[in-house]
N, C-alpha and C positions, 0 to 999 in steps of 0.2 A: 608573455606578451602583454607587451602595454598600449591604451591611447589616452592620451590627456587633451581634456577641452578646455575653455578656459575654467571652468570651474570644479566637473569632473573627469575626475580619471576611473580607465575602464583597466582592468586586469580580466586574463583569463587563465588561471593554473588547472593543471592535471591532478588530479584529484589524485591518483595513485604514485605518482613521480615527483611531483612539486613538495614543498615544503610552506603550509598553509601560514598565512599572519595570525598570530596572537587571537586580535579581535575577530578571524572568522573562527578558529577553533573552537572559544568561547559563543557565539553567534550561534552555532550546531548545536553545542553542550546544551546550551540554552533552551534552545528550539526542542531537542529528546526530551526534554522535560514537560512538554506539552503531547507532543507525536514522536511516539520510537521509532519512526519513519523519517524522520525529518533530522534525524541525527546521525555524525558520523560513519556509525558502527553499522550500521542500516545502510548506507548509502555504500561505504567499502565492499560491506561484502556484494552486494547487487552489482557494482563496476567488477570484483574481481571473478565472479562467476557465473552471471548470469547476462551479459551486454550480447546483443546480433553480432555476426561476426562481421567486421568491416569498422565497428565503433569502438571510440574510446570519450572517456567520462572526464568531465572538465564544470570547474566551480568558476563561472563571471561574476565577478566585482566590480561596480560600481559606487564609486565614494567623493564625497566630499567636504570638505573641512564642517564643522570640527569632529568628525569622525563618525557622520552619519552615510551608511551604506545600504544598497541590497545585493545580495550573494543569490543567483541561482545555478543552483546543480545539472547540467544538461548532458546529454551523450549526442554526441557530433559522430555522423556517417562523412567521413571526410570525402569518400565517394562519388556520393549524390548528393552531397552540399544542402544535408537535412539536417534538424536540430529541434531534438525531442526535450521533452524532462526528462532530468534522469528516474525514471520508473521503467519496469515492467508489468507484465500480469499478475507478478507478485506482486504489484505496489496498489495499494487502495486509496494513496490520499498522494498531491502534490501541494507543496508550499513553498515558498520560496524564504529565505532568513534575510531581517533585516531589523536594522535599526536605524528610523529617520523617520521624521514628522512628515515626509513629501515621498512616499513610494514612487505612487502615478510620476512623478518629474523624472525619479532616477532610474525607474526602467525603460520612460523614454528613450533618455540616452542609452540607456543599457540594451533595448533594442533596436535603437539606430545604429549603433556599432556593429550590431549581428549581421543586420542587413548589408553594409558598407564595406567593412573594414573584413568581416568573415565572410563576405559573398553567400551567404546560405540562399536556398531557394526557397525554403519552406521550415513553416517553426510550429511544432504541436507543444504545446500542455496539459498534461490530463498524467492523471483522474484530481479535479478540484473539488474545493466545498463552494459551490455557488449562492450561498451568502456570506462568504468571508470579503473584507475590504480589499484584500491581494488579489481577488479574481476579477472583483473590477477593477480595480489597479493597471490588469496585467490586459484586461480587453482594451481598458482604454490607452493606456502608453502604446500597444501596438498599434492602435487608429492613426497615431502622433506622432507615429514614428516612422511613416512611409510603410509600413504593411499593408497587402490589400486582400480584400475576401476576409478578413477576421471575422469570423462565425463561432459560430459552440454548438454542442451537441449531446445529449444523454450517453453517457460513460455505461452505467450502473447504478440501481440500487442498493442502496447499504441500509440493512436492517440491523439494529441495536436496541438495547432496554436499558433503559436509567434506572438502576436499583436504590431503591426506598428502604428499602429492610435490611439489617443485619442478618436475616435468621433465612435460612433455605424454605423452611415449607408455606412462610409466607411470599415469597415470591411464585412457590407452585402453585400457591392458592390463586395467584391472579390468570394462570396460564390454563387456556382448556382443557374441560374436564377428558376429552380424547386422549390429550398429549398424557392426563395423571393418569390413566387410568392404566396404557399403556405401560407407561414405566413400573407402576408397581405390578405389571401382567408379566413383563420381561423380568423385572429383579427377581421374582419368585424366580423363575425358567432359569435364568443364569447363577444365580447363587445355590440351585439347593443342592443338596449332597456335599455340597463346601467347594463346587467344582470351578466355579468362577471367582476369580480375582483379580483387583485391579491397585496400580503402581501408578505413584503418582513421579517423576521426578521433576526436582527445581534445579539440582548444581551439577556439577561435574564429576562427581565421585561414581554414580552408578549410567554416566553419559553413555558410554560405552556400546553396553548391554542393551540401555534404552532407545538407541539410535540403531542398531542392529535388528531387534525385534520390530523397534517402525515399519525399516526398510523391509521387513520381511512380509509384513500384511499388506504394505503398499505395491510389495510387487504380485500379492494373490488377492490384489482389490479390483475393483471395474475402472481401476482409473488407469488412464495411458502414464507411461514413464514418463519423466521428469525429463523437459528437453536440455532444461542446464540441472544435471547430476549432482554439481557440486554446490549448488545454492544452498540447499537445507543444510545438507552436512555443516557447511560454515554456520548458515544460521543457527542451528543448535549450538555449536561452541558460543557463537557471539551471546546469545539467549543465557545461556547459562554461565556466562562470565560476567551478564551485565545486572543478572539476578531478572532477567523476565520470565526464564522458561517454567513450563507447567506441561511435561509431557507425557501425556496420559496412558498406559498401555492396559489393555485388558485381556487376560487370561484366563483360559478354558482348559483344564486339563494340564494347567501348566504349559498351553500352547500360546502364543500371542495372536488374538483375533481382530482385534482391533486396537487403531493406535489415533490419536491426536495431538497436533502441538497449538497449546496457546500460548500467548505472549501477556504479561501482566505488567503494564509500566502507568505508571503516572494517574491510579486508580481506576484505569481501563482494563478488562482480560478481554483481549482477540481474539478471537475462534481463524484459528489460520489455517489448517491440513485436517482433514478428516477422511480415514479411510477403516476400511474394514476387510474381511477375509471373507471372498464370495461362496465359501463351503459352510461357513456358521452364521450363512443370515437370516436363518429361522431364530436364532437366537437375540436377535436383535442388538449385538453387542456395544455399533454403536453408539445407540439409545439409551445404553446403563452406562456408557461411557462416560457421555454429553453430561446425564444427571451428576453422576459423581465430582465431574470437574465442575459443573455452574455450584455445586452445594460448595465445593472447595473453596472457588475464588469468590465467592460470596459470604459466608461464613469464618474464612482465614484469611484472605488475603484483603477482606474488606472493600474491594472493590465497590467504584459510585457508578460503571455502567460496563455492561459486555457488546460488544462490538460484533457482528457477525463477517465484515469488512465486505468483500464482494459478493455482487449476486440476489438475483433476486427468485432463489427455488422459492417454491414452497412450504417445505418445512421449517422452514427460516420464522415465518410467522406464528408458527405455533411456540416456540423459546422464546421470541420478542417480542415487543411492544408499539415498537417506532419507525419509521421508516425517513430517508433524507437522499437524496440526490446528489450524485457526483455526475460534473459536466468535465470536459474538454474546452479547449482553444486550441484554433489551428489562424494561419494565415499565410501570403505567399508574398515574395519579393519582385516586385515587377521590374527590377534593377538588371534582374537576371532572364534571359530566353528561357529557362527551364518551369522560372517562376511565374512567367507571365503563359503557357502554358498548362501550368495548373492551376491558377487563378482562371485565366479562361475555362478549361472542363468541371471548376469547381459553381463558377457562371452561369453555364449549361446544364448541367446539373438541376442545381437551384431553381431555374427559370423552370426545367421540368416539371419538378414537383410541385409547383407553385398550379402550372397548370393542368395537372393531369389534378390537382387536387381541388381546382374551382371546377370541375367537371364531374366531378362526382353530385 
């Protein structure tokens, strides 16, 4: 589907059906290079295993001569005439691709077409970096594009560490002495008599085994199943075809206690799945886990910072250093009865809290 204005044109392709142009394939390539999130291969497999049911995933384009555009990845509820980023739960960061000295211009039109031409009632984006130029970009084109109620809101905190040192035990050395004292209390516990061992894998060869064994602690861990089953699975292939994967396994007796998958791209290692087996958690398994893979991707893979991506637990702070904010954008189309609607209870709302909070 096309619309041309006078100056730009709007495309919208299906991500999984369409056959992409040239310059946005390269536009993604591009973008992985920055955030393995914001690329292709990340975004395929999320549209093909992990979308609500009712949605499908679609790349808008807006362009104009001489060949500056912005590309944003969205999932359209054709249903209720919604229109999210394309993220999920799994997703910790949204960005939109582009190349063009005038974002704020061409998302305008990029989202006065959403509004007009797609009838949507309502438009989220999240989870962003709220000092990137794109998020103001994207608050402001929505102002200017007939959106109403555009607001934002705390997503998540995201803890990470900027790694300074090559060498593993100088980065322990900056981390509490609770956090060292532990690990070296558990490495004695789980290595001695030779009983515990841990597997690191990166490719394809021992995937197998390694994804089997995950699955196996994941399903005797505290955590609920997995509502889309097939997410990981894909991502481990994509991870280890694209050379990110670091997936951790650690064994007890030759059993698998605990498993982790990180991701290594573009001098970041992400800490994305952690689980453990809730019969060996006197063992602390996976705290000798954690150490083995941050000495790994610090020491071999050279990594310049580890990502903890969602969430703000608490033990988060005892591994990192830093902490930074992911926001949202939402806003509503008053074009449409459904929209003007939720802009009103979005209204009421608001006004609430406004007052029940000068009343305190």
């Amino acid at each position: 589907m096309t619309a041309t204005t006078d100056t730009v044109s709007i495309q919208r392709l299906s991500l999984l059906q369409d056959s992409l142009p040239p310059f946005i394939t390269s536009a993604f390539e591009a973008a992985e290079q920055s955030q393995h999130e914001a690329g292709l291969a990340w975004l395929r497999n999320l549209a093909n295993t992990a979308l609500p049911e009712g949605e499908a995933a679609y790349i808008f384009i807006a362009q104009k001569p001489p060949g500056e555009f912005v590309a944003l990845p969205m999932r359209i509820d054709e249903k209720r005439r919604e229109a999210h980023a394309l993220t999920t739960y799994y997703s910790s960061i949204y960005s939109p691709a582009c190349n063009t000295t005038d974002p704020a211009g061409l998302l305008t039109e990029l989202f006065t077409y959403l509004a007009r031409s797609q009838n949507l009632v309502s438009l989220t984006l999240s989870p962003m970096d709220p000092d990137s130029k794109l998020y103001t970009d994207c608050q402001l084109a929505l102002a200017q594009s007939g959106w109403k109620g555009v607001h934002s809101w705390h997503c998540f905190t995201n803890w990470f560490h900027p790694v300074t040192s090559e060498d593993y035990p100088s980065y322990l050395q900056t981390r509490p002495s609770r956090l060292r004292n532990t690990i070296r209390r558990k490495q004695r516990k789980f290595y001695a008599d030779d009983r515990g061992d841990i597997e690191v894998v990166t490719g394809v060869d021992s995937l197998m085994a390694a994804r089997k064994a995950f699955e196996s602690v994941y399903a005797s861990s505290w955590k609920q199943p997995e509502p889309y089953p097939h997410f990981i699975p894909g991502l481990l292939e994509t991870a280890a075809s694209r050379g990110w994967l670091r997936l951790g396994i650690a064994r007890y007796d030759g059993k698998p206690v605990a498993a982790q998958l990180w991701l290594v791209a573009n001098g970041t290692a992400a800490i994305f799945k952690l689980a453990y087996h809730q019969d060996y958690r006197t063992l602390s398994p996976g705290t000798v886990l954690s150490d083995h893979l941050m000495a790994h991707v610090i020491e071999h893979d050279k990594v310049k910072c580890v990502d903890y991506l969602t969430g703000d637990d608490s033990y988060k702070k005892d591994w990192m250093s830093a902490q930074r904010e992911r926001r949202g954008l939402a806003a509503y189309n008053p074009a449409t009865l459904k929209g003007r609607a939720k802009l009103a209870a979005h209204t009421i709302k608001r006004k609430a809290r406004t007052l029940i909070a000068g009343n305190r």
